[in-house]
N, C-alpha and C positions, 0 to 999 in steps of 0.2 A: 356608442358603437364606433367602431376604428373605422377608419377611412382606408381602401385598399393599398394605398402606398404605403401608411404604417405599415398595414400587416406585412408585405413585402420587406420591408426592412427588418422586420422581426423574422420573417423566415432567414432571410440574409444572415442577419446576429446570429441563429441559434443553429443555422447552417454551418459558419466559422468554427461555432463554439464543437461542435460534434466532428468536424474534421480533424479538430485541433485536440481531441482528445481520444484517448487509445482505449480509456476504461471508462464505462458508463452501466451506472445503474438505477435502471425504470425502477420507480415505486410508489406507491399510492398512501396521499397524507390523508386521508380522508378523515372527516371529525377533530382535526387539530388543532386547539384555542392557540391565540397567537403567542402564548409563551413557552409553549412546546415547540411550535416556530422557530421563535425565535433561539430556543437551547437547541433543536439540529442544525440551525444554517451557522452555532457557531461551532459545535463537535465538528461540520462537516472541513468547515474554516482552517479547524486546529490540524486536519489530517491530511490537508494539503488540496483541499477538492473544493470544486463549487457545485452552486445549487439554483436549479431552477426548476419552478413551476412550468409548463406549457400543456398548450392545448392541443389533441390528440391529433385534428388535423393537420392542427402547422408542423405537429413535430414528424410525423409523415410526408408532410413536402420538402420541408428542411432535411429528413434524413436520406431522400432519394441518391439512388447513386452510390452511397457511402456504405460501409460495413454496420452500420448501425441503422438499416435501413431494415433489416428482418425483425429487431425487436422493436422499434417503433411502428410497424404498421398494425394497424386492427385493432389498437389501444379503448380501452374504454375506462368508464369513471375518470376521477379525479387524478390526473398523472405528474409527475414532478419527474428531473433527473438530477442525478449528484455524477458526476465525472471529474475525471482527473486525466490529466498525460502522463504525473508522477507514481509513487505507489499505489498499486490497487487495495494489498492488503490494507493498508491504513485508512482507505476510505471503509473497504469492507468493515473492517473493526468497529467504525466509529459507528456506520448505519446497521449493522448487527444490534452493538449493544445500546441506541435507541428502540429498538426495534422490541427488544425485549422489556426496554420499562415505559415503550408505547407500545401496546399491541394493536394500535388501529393503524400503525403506519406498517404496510405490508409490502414486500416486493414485486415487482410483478418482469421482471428478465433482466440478465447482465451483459454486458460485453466487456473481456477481458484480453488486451491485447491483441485487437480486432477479431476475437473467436466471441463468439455466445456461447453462454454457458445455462447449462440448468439454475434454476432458484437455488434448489438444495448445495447448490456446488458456491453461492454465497456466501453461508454458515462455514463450511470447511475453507475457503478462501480466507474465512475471518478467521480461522483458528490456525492459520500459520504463523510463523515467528516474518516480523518484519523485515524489509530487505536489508535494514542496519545490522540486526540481529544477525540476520544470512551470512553477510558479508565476514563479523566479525568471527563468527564462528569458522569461515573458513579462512582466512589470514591465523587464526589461531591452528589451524589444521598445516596449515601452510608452514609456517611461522615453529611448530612445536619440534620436526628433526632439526633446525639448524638449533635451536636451541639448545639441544641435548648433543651434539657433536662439541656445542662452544663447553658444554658441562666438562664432557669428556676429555676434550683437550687439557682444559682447565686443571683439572683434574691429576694430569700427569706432571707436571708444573708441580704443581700443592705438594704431590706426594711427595716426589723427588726431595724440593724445601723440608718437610718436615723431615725424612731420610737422614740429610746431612745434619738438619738440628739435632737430632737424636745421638747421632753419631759422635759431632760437635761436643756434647753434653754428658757424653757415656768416655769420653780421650778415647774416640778410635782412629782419629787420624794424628797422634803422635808421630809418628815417623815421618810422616809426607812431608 
């Protein structure tokens, strides 16, 4: 049995930890031998997020106050969270596709970018292109007219060269 000042310190920890992150998602390990365990705390590892087990209470006193204060209260069974302050999508991907080759690890609410979100809106979180992805697609969007102006320029240059090669090669500038 913990002595009240732990607990207090652990509300403290896991108070820091939920302020300090912008994306969080409740979900329930229930029934999970610890080598399944241990394969999500390291998927969740690889995606930029961490992960903690807590107990329903504390994480209700720890989330008061805070935007993550609506889906922690009223929690039951067996609870964990996975958060991040970096990508959401990439946590979503990782606890998605455990989710589907655990079916006993379940979700149970999200918050994304201090909004909550439905469960269902997890699955489609997870199936968007990463923010790398985002990114690069639009510098390629960005990126695609100056490209094709340098074509075009280019272009009248070349022509020109070849023009005079032709000409060069055909004696149509004898006289000049």
């Amino acid at each position: 049995m913990k002595k009240k000042e732990d607990k207090k310190k652990d509300v403290e920890a896991l108070r820091k930890a939920i302020e300090a992150s912008k994306n969080i998602f409740v979900t329930g390990y229930e029934k999970l031998r610890v080598e399944q365990d241990f394969e999500l705390r390291k998927a969740i590892r690889a995606s930029g997020g961490k992960y903690r087990v807590v107990k329903n209470n504390l994480a209700a006193k720890a989330s008061e106050g805070t935007p993550a204060a609506e889906i922690l209260k009223d929690l039951k069974g067996m609870t964990s969270l996975a958060y991040t302050s970096a990508d959401p999508v990439a946590l979503a991907k990782a606890l998605t596709a455990y989710a589907k080759a655990n079916p006993t690890f379940t979700f149970k609410a999200g918050l994304v970018e201090g909004r909550v979100i439905p469960i269902k809106a997890i699955g489609e979180l997870a199936s968007m292109p990463s923010r790398e992805e985002i990114f690069a697609k639009l510098l390629f969007v960005i990126n695609a007219p100056a490209q094709r102006l340098a074509t075009a320029v280019n272009a009248v240059g070349r022509n020109l060269a070849v023009a005079i090669d032709q000409g060069v090669k055909e004696n149509k500038f004898k006289g000049v």
